[in-house]
C-alpha positions in Angstrom: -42.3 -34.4 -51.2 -41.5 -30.8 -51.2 -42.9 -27.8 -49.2 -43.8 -26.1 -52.0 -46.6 -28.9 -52.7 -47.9 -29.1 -49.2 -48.0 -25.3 -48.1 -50.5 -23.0 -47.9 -50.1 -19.8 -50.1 -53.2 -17.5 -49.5 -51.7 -16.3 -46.0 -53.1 -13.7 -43.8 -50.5 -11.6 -43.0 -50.0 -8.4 -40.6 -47.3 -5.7 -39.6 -45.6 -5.0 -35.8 -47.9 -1.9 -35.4 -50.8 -4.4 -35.9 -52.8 -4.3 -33.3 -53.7 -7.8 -31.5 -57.4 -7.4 -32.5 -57.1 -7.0 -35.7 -54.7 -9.8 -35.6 -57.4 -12.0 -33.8 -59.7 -10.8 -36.8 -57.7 -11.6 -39.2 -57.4 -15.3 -37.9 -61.4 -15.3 -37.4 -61.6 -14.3 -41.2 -58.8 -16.7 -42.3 -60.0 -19.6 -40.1 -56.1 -20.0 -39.0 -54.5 -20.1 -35.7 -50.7 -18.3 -36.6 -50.2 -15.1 -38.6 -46.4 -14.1 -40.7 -45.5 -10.7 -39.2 -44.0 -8.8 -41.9 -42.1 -5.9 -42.1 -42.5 -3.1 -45.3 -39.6 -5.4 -47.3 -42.3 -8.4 -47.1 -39.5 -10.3 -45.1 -41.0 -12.1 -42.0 -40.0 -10.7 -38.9 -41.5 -13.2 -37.0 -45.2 -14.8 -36.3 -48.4 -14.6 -34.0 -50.8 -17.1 -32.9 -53.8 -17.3 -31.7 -52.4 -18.4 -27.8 -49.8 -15.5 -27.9 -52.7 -13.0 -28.5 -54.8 -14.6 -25.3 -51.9 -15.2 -23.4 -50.5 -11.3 -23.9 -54.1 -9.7 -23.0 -54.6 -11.9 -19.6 -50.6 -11.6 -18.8 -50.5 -7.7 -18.8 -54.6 -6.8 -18.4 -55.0 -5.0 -21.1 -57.1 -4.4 -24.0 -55.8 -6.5 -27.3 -56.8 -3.1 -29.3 -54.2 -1.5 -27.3 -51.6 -3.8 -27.7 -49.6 -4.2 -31.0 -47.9 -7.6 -32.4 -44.7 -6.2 -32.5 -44.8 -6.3 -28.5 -45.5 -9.9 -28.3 -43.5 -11.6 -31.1 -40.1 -13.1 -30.1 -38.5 -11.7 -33.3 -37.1 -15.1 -33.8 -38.1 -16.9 -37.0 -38.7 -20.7 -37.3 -39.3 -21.3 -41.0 -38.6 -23.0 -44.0 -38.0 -23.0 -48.0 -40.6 -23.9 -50.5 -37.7 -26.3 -52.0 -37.3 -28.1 -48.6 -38.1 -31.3 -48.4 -41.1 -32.3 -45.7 -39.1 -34.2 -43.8 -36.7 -31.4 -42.8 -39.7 -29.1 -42.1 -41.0 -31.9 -39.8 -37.7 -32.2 -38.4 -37.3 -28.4 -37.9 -41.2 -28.4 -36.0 -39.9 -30.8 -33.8 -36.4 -29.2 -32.7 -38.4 -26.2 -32.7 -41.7 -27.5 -30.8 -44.5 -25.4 -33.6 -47.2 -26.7 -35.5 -46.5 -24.1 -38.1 -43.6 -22.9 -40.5 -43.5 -20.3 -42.4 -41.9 -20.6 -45.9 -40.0 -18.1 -47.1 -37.8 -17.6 -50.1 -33.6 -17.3 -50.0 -33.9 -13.7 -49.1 -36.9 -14.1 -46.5 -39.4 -12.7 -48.6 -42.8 -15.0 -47.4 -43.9 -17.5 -49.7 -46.7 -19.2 -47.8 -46.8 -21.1 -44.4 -46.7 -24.8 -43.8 -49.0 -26.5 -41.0 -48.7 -29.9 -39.9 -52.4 -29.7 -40.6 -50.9 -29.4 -44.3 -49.3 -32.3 -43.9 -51.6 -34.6 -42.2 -54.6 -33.3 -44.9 -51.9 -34.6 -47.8 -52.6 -38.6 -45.5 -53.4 -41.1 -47.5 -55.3 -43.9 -45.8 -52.5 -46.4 -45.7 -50.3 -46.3 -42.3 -47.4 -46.2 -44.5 -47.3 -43.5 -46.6 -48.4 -39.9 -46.2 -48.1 -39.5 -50.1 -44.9 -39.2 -51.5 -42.4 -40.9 -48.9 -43.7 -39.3 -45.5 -44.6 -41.9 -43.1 -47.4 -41.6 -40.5 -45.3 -42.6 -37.7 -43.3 -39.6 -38.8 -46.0 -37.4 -38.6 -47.6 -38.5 -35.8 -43.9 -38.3 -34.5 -43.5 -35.1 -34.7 -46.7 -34.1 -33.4 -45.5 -35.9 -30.0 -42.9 -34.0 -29.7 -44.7 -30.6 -30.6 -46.7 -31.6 -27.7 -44.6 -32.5 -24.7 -44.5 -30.1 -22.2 -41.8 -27.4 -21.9 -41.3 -28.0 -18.2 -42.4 -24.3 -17.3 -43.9 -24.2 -13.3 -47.1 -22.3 -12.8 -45.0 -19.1 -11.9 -43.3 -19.6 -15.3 -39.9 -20.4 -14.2 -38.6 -23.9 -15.9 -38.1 -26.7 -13.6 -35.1 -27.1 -14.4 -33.8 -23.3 -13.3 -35.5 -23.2 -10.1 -34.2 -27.0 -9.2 -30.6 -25.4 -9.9 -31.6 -22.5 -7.2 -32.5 -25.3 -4.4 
């Protein structure tokens, strides 16, 4: 099955001088948790949730109508072709650990965005198939992995770094 079937293509999207309420309005209206960030070329320059809006206001106490998206996003895009196959988008979520892609054409203009909430809506009821060769153990799968922990201490250094400092 291809992305181009799955996706979703009447996508919200917003600019880096958005400002994170509007951007939280946006996904009130849309009834969607991640937003494409795109610049005046329509190329994605990179994404906001829902989590990096909350997480920015409490981090640096301040007002989400002050802040604007392009201070938050990481400027590194995750995404995918509307001619990839599922499977590789599902592989690509769980290297990546994101519930959402988004799709975007050879020269990374935005076509849509693919959620695994696409993918599990597409479920049939059999445990085999998810319509068109994707297996529910895949998708469930890959929703594991999405959801293991990144090993980040409540100071926000990794485990793993301040273990190497002991």
């Amino acid at each position: 099955m291809r992305v181009q079937n799955v996706m979703t293509n009447n996508v919200a999207v917003c600019s880096p001088d958005t400002s994170l309420a509007a951007a939280a309005g946006l996904m009130w209206r849309y009834d969607c948790g991640v937003i494409p960030v795109i610049d005046e070329g329509q190329k994605v320059v990179g994404v906001i949730t829902d989590r990096d809006i909350c997480m920015a206001v409490a981090m640096n106490n301040r007002f989400a109508s002050e802040m604007v998206t392009g201070e938050v996003i990481s400027g590194e895009v995750f995404a995918c072709s509307p001619e990839d196959e599922v499977s590789e988008a599902l592989a690509t979520m769980q290297r990546r650990q994101v519930l959402r892609l988004p799709v975007v054409s050879q020269d990374g203009a935005l076509q849509g965005i693919l959620s695994m909430n696409d993918i599990m809506l597409r479920a049939k009821d059999e445990w085999e198939s998810v319509g068109d060769g994707i297996s529910y153990a895949e998708v469930l799968n890959t929703r594991k992995v999405i959801g293991q922990h990144r090993n980040i201490s409540p100071g926000g250094e990794s485990f793993e770094s301040r273990a190497m400092r002991a």
